[in-house]
C-alpha positions as CSV (number, residue, x, y, z in Angstrom):
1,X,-6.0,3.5,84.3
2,X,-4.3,6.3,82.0
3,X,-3.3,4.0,79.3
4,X,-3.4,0.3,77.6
5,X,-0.2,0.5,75.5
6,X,1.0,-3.0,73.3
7,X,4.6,-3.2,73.7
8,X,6.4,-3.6,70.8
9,X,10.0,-2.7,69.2
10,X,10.8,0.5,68.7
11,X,13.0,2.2,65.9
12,X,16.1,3.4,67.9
13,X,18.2,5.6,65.4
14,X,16.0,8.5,65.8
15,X,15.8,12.4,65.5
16,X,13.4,14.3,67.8
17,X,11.8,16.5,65.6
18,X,7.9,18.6,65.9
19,X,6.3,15.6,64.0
20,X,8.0,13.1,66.8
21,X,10.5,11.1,66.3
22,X,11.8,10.1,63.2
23,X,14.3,7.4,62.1
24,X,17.8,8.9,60.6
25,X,18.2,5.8,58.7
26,X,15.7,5.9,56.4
27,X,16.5,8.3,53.8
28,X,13.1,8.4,52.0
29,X,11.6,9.8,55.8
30,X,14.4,12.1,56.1
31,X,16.0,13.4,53.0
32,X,19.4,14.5,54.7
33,X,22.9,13.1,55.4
34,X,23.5,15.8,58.1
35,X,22.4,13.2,61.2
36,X,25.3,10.9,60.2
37,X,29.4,11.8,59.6
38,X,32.4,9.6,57.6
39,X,36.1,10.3,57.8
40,X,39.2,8.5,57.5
41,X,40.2,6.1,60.3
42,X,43.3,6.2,62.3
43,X,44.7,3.9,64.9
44,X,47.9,4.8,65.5
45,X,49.6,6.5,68.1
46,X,48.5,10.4,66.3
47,X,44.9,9.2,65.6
48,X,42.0,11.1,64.6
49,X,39.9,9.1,66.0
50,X,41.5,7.6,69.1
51,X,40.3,4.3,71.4
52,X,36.1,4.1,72.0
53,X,34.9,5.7,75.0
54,X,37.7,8.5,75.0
55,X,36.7,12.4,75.0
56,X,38.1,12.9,71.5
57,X,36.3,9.6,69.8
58,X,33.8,11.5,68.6
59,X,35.1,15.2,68.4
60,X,34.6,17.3,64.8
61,X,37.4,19.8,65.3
62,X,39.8,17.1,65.8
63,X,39.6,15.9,61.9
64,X,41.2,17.5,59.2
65,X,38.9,17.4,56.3
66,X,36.1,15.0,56.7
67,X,34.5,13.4,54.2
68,X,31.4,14.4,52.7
69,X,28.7,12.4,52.8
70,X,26.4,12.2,49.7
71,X,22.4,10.4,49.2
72,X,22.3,9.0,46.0
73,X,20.0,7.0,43.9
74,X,22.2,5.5,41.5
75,X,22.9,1.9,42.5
76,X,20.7,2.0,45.8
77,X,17.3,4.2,46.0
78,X,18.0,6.7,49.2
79,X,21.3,5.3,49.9
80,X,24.1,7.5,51.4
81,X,27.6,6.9,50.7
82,X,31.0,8.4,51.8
83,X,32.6,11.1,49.0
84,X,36.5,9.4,49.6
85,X,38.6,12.4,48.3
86,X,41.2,11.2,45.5
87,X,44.6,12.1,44.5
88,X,46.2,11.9,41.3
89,X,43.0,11.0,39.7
90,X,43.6,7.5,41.0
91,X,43.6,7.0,44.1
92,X,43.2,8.5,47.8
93,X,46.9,8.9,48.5
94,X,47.1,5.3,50.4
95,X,44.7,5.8,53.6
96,X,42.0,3.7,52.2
97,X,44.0,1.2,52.0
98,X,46.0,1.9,54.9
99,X,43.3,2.1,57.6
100,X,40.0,2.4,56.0
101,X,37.2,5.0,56.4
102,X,34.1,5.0,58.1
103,X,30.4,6.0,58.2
104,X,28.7,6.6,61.5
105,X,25.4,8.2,63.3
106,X,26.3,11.6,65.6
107,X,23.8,11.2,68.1
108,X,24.7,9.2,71.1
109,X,22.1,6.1,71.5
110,X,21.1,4.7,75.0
111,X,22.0,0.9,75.4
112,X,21.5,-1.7,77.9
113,X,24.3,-4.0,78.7
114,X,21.3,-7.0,79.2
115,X,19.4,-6.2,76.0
116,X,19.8,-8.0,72.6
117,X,19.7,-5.3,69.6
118,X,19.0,-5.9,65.8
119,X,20.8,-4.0,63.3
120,X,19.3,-4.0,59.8
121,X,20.3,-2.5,56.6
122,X,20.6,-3.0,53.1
123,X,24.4,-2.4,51.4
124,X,25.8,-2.4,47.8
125,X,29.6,-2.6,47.2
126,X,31.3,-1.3,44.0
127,X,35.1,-1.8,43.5
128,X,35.5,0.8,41.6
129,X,34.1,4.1,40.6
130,X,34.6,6.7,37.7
131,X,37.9,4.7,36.8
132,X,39.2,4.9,40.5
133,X,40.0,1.6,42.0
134,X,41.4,1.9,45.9
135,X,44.4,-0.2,46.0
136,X,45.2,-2.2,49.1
137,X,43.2,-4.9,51.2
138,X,40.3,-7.1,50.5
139,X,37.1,-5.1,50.4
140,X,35.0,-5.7,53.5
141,X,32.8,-3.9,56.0
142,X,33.2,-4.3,60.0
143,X,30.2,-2.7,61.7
144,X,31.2,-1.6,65.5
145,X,29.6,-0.5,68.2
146,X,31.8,2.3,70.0
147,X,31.5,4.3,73.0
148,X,30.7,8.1,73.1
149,X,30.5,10.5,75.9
150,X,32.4,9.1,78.4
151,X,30.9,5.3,77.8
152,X,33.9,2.7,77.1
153,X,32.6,-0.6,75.5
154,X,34.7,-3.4,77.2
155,X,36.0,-4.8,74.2
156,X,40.1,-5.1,73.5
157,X,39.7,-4.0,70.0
158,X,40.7,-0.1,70.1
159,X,37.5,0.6,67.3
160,X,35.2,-0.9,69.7
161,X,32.6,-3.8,69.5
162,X,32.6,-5.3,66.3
163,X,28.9,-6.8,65.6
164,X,28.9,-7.8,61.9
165,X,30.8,-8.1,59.1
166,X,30.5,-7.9,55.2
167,X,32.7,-9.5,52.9
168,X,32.4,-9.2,49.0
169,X,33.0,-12.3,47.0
170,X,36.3,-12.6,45.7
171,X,37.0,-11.1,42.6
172,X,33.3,-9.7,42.7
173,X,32.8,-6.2,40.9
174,X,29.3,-5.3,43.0
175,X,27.7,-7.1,45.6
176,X,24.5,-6.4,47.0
177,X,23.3,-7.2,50.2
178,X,19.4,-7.3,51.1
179,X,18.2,-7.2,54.6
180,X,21.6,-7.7,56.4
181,X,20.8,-8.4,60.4
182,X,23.3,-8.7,63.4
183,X,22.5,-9.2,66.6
184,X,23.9,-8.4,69.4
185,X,24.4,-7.8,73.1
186,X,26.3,-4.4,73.9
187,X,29.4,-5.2,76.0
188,X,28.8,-2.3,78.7
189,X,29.5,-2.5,82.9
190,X,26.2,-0.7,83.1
191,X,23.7,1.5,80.7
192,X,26.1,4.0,78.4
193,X,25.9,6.3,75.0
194,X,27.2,4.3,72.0
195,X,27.4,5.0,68.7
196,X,27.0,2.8,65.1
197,X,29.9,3.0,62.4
198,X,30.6,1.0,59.5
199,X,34.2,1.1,59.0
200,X,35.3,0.3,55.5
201,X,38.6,-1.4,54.5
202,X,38.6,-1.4,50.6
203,X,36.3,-0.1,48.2
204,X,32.9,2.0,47.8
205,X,30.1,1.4,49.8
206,X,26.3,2.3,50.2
207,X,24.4,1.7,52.9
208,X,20.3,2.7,53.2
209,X,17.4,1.5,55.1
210,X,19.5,1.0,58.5
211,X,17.5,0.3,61.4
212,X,18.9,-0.7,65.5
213,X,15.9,-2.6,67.3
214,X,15.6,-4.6,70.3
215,X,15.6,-7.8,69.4
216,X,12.7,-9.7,69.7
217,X,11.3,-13.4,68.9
218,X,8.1,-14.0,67.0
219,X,5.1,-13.4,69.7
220,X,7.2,-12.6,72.1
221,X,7.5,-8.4,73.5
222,X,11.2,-7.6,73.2
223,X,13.6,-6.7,76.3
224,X,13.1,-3.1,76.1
225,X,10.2,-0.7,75.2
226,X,9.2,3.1,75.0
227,X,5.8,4.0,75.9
228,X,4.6,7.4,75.8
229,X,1.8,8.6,78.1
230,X,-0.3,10.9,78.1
231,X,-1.3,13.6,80.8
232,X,-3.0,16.5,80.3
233,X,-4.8,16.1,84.1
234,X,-1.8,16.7,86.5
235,X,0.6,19.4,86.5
236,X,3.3,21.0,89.4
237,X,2.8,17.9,91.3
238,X,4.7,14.6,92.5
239,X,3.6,11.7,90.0
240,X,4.1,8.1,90.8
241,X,3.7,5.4,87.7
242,X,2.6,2.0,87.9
243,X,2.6,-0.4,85.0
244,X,1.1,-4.0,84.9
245,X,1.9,-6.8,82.6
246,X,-0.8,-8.7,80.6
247,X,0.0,-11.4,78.2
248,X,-2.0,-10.9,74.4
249,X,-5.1,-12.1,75.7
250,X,-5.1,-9.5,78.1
251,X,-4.4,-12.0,81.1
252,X,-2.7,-10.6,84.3
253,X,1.1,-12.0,84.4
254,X,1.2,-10.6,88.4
255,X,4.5,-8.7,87.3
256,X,4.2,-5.0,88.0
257,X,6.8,-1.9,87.8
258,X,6.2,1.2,90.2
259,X,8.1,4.3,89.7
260,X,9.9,6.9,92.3
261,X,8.0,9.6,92.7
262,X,8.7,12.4,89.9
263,X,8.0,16.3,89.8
264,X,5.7,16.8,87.0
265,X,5.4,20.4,85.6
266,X,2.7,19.9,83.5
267,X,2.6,18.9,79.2
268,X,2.6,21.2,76.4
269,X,-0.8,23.1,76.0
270,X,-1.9,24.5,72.7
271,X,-3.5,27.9,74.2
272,X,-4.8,28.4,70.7
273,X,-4.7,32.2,68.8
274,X,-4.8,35.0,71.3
275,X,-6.1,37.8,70.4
């Protein structure tokens, strides 16, 4: 036996980093807006962003001026909002209300089309802000899963996968939402890269503390896990994994996974100073 790992859910909006990985939507772990881009949204014929799992859905030279994206304290602690450029000193010349803007994460995730996800996050709306007011629709929120790199999600709507939705009160000035969870299944043929945006019709949004999980049921291990093992015995040799399934009281469930046989070149060694 190498290891005895408990299975549990694992954050999935990550950044590989020296320290391991660390979640991109929590801003107080990682104080930077870099892992996550906003711009307007097109869906017209001349889009910016054309339909999901196209080359160009995800492509930075094809936008003209993105927005900047800002962390803030103000209304939500290490919340990041969209900077929504304005003309006139009123409004932003008619695309917000037009076609909306969105928010979403750059690196491509790694779903399964038979997994149930969680995605959490806390959100605070404001209708206006320093005097501007976006004229148009309804404010809301419609959180979509899209595909990246090649991955199409099978969906007829050309932003993708809609999982969730926010809608202010009517005739509210803020709203604030605390623990916001969709689930959801990702509508794939088979295992793809998708991406998370939150695509804004009306008004000013900030989003902090967003997580994607799989889904999971009290006492119960969730649909898919990571498990890193160690090794610091074999090296430049074929490696063959076997994992067995206990229940939490460490009883055999006779379910058993074997791996194909993999070249290993060895782990990482710290050789220390040399002098």
């Amino acid at each position: 036996m190498v290891a005895d790992i408990p299975v549990t859910t694992s954050e999935l909006l990550v950044t590989s980093s020296i320290r391991g990985d660390l979640p991109i939507g929590d801003f107080y772990i990682v104080p930077t807006a870099s892992n996550w881009y906003s711009d307007r949204l097109e869906t017209s014929s001349n889009a910016i962003y054309t339909i999901s799992g196209s080359t160009a859905y995800y492509n930075p030279t094809t936008t003209v001026t993105p927005f900047t994206l800002a962390l803030t304290d103000n209304v939500l602690l290490r919340s990041v909002r969209a900077e929504v450029p304005t003309f006139n000193n009123q409004k932003y010349a008619g695309y917000v209300s037009a076609s909306g803007y969105f928010i979403g994460n750059k690196k491509a995730l790694q779903l399964f089309p038979t997994t149930e996800y969680t995605i959490q996050f806390d959100a605070f709306y404001k209708k206006t802000s320093a005097s501007i007011n976006l004229t148009g629709v309804d404010p809301k929120v419609d959180i979509y899963l899209i595909g990246v790199e090649g991955t199409k999600v099978i969906d007829n709507n050309p932003l993708g996968q809609k999982i969730g939705t926010l809608t202010p009160p009517a005739g509210a000035e803020t709203y604030w939402y605390q623990d916001q969870q969709f689930n959801f299944t990702p509508q794939l043929s088979t295992v793809g890269n998708v991406g998370i945006r939150f695509v804004v019709s009306n008004g000013f949004w900030y989003f902090s503390e967003i997580s994607l999980k799989p889904a999971s049921d009290r006492l119960f291990a969730p649909d898919e896990a990571q498990i890193l093992v160690p090794n610091t015995e074999y090296y430049n040799e074929l490696l063959q994994h076997k994992i067995e399934f206990f229940d939490i009281n460490n009883n055999s469930t006779d379910l058993s996974v074997v791996s194909i046989p993999t070249f290993f070149t060895g782990s990482n060694i710290d050789l220390g100073t040399l002098s």
